[in-house]
C-alpha positions as CSV (number, residue, x, y, z in Angstrom):
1,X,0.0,0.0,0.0
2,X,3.1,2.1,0.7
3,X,4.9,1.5,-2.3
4,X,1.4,2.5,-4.4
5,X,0.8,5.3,-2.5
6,X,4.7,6.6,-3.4
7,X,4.5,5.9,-6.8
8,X,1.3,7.3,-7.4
9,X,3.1,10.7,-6.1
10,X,5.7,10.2,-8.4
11,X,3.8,9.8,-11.4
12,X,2.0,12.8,-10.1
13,X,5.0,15.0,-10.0
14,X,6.5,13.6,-12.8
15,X,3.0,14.8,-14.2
16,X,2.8,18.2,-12.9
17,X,6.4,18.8,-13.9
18,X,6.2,17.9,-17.3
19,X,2.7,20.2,-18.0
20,X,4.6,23.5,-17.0
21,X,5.5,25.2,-20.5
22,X,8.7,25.3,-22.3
23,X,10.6,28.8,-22.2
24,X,10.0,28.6,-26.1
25,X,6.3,28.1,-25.5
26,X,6.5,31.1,-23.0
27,X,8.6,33.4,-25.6
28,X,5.7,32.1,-28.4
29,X,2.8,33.1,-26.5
30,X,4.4,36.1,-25.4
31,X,5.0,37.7,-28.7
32,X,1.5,36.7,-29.8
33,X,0.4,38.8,-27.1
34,X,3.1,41.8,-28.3
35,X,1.6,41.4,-32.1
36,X,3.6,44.0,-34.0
37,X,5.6,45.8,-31.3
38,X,8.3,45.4,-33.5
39,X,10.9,47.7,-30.9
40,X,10.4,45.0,-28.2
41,X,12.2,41.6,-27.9
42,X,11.3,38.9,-25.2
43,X,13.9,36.1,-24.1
44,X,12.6,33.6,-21.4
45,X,15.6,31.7,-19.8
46,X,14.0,29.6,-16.9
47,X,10.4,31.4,-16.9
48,X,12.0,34.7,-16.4
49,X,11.2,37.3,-19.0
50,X,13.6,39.4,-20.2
51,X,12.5,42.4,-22.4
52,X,14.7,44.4,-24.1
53,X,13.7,47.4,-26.8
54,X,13.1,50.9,-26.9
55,X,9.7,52.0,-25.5
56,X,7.4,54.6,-27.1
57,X,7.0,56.1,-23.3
58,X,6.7,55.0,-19.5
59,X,2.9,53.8,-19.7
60,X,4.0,51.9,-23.3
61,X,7.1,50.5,-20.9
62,X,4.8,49.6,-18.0
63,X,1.9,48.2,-19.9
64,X,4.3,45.6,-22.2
65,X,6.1,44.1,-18.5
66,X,2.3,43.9,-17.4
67,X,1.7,41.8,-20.0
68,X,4.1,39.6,-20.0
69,X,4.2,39.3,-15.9
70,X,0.5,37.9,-17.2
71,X,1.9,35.7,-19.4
72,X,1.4,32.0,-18.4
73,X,4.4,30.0,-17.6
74,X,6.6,33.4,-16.5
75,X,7.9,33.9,-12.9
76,X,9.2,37.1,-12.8
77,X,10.2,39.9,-15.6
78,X,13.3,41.7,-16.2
79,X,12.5,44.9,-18.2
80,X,15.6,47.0,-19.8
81,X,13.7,48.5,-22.8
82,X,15.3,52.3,-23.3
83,X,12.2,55.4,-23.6
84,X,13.1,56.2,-27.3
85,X,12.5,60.0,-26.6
86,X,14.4,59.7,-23.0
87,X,17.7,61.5,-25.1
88,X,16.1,63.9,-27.2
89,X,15.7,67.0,-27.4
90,X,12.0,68.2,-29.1
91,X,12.9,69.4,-32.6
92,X,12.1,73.2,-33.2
93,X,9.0,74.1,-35.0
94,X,10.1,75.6,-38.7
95,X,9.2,79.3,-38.1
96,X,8.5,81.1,-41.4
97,X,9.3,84.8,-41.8
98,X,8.1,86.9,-45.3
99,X,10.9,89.3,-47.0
100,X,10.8,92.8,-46.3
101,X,10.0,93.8,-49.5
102,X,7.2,90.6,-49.6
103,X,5.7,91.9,-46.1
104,X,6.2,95.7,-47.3
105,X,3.8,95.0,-50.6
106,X,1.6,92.6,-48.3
107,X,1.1,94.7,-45.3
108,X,0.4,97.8,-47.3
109,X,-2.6,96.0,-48.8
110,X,-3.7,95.1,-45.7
111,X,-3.6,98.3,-44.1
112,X,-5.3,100.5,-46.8
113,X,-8.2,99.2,-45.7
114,X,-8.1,101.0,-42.1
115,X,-8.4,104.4,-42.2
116,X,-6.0,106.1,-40.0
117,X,-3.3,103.3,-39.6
118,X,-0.1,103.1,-41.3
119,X,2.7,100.4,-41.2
120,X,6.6,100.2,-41.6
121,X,8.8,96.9,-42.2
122,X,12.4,97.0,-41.0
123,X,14.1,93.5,-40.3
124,X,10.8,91.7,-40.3
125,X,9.8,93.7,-38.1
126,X,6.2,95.3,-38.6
127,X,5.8,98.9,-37.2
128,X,1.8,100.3,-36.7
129,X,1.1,103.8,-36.2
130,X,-1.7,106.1,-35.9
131,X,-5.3,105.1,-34.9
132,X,-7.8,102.7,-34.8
133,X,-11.7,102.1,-33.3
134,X,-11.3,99.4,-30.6
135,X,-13.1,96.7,-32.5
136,X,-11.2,96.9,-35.9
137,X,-7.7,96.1,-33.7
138,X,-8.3,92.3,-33.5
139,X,-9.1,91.9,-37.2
140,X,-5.9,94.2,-38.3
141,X,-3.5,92.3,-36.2
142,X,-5.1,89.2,-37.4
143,X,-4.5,89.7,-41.1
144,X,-1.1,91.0,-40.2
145,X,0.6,88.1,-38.0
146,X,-0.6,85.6,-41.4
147,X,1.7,87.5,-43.5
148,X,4.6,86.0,-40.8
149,X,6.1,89.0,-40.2
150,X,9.5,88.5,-36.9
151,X,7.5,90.7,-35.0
152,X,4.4,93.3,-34.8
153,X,5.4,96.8,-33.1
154,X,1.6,97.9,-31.8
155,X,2.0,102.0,-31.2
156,X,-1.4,102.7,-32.6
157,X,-3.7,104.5,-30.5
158,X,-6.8,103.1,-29.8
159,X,-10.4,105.5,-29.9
């Protein structure tokens, strides 16, 4: 009865040993999971994970370890993947500034149409004088700032 009862908790090891997955199966159901995270890489060496990569950001980081932790088959997870921004600096916008003689013709137009107001262009830079009603101000520096003039110099006087 002894020698039943020890063998029928061998087979059951033996058993419970042998349905525990394979790293490979691990590493297969793992990048199922990933689909076509193409910066990450998994490697499963004795059920730990290992991921390795460059990460869009830190919720993209944390949310491909949590999936992996959930992984069946994996006991713990090392993650090394790099932030791919972590480095860089933002690139500057592309700032666009009209020719003098460009904003000169352009501004000119623009102002004719406002009694009272006249404009200067030196360096890109756009000088108003004279005066204006309160409510035609917005409007006028409106039409003026999308000709992409450096800079607007405001000494008009407001009625």
């Amino acid at each position: 009865m002894k020698m039943r009862s020890i063998l029928l908790g061998m087979c059951l090891s033996v058993a419970f040993v042998s349905c525990k997955p394979s790293d490979a199966e691990i590493e297969q159901a793992i990048q199922e999971k990933l689909g076509d995270a193409t910066t990450i890489q998994v490697a499963v060496h004795d059920g730990v994970a290992t991921i390795t990569g460059t990460c869009e950001d830190e919720i993209f980081k944390k949310n491909i370890e949590k999936s992996v932790r959930a992984t069946k088959g994996v006991k713990s997870v090392v993650n090394t993947c790099e932030l791919a921004r972590a480095n860089q600096e933002p690139a500057a916008a592309t700032v666009i500034i009209n020719s003098d003689a460009e904003l000169d013709k352009s501004i000119h137009k623009v102002v004719d149409a406002y009694d009272g107001v006249s404009a200067t262009v030196v360096g890109g830079v756009v000088t108003l004088s004279g005066e204006i009603k309160r409510d035609k101000l917005q409007p006028l520096m409106q039409s003026i700032q999308e000709l992409k003039p450096k800079k607007v110099d405001n000494k008009l006087i407001i009625k």
